[in-house]
C-alpha positions, -999 to 999 in steps of 0.1 A, spaced: 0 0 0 17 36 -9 24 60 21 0 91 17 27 118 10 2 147 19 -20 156 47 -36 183 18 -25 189 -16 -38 213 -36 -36 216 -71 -48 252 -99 -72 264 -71 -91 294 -85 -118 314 -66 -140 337 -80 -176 353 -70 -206 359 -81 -195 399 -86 -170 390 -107 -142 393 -78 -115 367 -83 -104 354 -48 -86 326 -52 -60 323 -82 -39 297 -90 -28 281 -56 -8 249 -52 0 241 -18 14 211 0 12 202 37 25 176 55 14 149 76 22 165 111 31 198 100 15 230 120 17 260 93 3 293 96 -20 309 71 -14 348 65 -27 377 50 -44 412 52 -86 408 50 -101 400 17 -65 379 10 -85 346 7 -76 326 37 -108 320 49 -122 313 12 -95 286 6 -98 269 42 -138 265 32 -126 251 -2 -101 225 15 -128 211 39 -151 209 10 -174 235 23 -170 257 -12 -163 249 -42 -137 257 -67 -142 273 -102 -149 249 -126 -119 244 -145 -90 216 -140 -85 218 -103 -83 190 -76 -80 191 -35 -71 159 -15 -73 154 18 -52 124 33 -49 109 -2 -86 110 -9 -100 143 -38 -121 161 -16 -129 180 -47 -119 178 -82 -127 203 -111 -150 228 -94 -174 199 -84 -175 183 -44 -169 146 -41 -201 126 -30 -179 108 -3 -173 145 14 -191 134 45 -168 107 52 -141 126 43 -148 152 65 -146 130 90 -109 135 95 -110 171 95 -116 198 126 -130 229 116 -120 255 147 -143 289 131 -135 324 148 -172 324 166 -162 291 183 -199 274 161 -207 261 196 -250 253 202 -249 283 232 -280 265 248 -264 232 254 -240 222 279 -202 218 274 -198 183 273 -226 180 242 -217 200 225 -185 182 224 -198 154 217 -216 166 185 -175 154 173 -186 117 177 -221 120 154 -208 106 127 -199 76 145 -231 69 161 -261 53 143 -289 68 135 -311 65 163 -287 74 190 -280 110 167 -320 117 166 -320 107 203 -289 120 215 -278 93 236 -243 88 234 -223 57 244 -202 55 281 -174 55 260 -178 83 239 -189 103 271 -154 92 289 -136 102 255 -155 138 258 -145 144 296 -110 133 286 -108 158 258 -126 189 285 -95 180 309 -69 180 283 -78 213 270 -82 229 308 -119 230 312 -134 198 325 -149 217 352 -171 229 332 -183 204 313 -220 200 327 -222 244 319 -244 255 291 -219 268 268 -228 302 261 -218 306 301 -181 299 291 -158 331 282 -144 332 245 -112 312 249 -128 288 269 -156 283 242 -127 284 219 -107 254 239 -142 234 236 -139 235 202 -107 219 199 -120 194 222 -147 188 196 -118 184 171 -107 153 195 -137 133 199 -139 138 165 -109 118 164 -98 142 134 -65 141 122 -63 175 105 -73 212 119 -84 239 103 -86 269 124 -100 296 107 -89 329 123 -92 310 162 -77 336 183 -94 372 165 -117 377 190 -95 368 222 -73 390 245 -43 383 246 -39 360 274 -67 335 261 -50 336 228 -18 323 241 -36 292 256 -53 287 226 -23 287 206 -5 268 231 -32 239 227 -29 238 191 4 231 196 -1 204 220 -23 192 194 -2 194 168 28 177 192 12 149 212 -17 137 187 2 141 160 -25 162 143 -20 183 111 -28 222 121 -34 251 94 -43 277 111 -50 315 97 -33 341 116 -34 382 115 -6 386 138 29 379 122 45 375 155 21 345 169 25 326 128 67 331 139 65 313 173 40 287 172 45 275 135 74 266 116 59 269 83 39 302 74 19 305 39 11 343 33 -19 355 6 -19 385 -10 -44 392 -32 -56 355 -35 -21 346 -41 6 328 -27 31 354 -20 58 333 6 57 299 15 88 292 33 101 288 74 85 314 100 121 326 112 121 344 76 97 371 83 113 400 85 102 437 85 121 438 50 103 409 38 72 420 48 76 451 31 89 434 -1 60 413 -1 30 435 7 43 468 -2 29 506 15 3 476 33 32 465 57 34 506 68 4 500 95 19 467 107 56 479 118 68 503 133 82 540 129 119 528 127 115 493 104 89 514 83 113 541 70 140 514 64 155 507 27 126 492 9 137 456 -9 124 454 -44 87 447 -44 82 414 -61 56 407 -92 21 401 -77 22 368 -97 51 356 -84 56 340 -48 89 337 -27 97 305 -19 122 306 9 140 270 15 147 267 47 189 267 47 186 302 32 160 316 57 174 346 72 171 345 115 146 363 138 165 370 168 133 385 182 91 388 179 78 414 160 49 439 173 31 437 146 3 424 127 -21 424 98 -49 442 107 -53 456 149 -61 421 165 -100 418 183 -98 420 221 -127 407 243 
């Protein structure tokens, strides 16, 4: 049987609305099977449109194109593979408003990550097994809120909601997570735990994480690998430590002005690269980051 070689692989990804607005163009993007990567970009850059087209939520254009998650098309040529249910089975979609059913408690709502291995009576019932009730309580300790597991959920605070969301991911027993933007709406503090438990994620279970970032200096120290849009391109895909103040600057232009400060912003530009070109950074020539930079995409959301 052949190794899968890819966790996702995507291949001629275009995007375009109803308006006319293209929003996706051209993207061909490999991740690896354990690999947590960040996903960059100003708003309106895409990277909520193409982690909807990898979970099979949207679909592509339809011209030659073709997503594949674990080995298996999710989507091929603008059209959604019939099989996307049990497909999406392996996949953990973390959204920025936490998608959590405020009037239930806690511990069902995580649970809703074990539906699609139930049968049908037990889902129109909602009577879950002991064992997939152990499994959710051991997911609620892991992530730090087992206490709370018997609470409706709209009770809990944002990163808490948040946490319960990656403990959805768990029961789920999902081996890739798309996080779509999970910290924008934290402060600072509950953003750090989120990010930490991502990381745990990604470390101890093993699990694929791409996960869409605003701030530059979170994408450098939690993920190796950083992806950044522009435009609905691929502008960078290379190792974290390269994301420099010049780089930034080379690769978004007068944009990176609101994002560094007074001192970086009035030093030598770098020569601004062709918007249909990306820079792809290996990782022997990425230059070091000695430190985090203040900065970030767009003013992060604080509770």
């Amino acid at each position: 049987m052949e190794a899968i070689r890819e966790a996702i692989r995507i291949e001629r990804l275009s995007k375009t609305f109803g308006n006319g607005r293209r929003v996706l163009e051209d993207i061909d993007l490999r991740v690896e099977p354990g690999e947590m990567v960040a996903l960059i970009g100003a708003s309106g850059s895409g990277k909520s449109t193409l982690l909807r087209h990898i979970a099979g939520f949207t679909a592509a254009d339809a011209q030659p194109s073709r997503i594949e998650i674990l080995g298996r098309p999710i989507q091929q040529n603008g059209r959604i593979v019939r099989e996307v249910r049990s497909i999406r089975r392996d996949i953990g979609f973390v959204f920025q408003q936490f998608n959590l059913v405020n009037r239930l408690s806690v511990e069902t709502n995580v649970l809703i990550g074990a539906l699609s291995r139930l049968s049908w009576w037990r889902r129109l019932t909602g009577r879950f097994p002991g064992e997939e009730r152990a499994l959710s309580m051991a997911a609620l300790t892991e992530v730090g809120i087992g206490e709370h597991a018997h609470e409706r959920a709209a009770n809990l605070s944002g990163g808490q909601q948040q946490r319960a969301a990656l403990a959805r991911a768990l029961v789920q027993r999902a081996r890739i997570v798309l996080a779509d933007e999970p910290i924008a709406s934290l402060d600072p503090e509950s953003s750090r735990r989120v990010m930490d438990m991502l990381r745990k994620l990604n470390r101890e279970h093993e699990l694929t994480v791409l996960v869409s970032l605003h701030q530059v200096e979170i994408a450098m120290e939690y993920c190796p690998r950083t992806i950044a849009l522009r435009r609905g391109k691929v502008v960078f895909d290379g190792p974290s430590t390269a994301l420099t103040p010049a780089l930034l600057k080379q690769l978004y232009g007068d944009d990176a002005r609101e994002w560094l400060d007074e001192n970086e912003a009035d030093a030598p530009d770098a020569t601004q690269p062709d918007d249909d070109k990306s820079v792809a950074i290996q990782p022997g020539n990425a230059s070091s980051a000695s430190s985090l930079y203040a900065f970030a995409l767009k003013p992060a959301h604080t509770n």
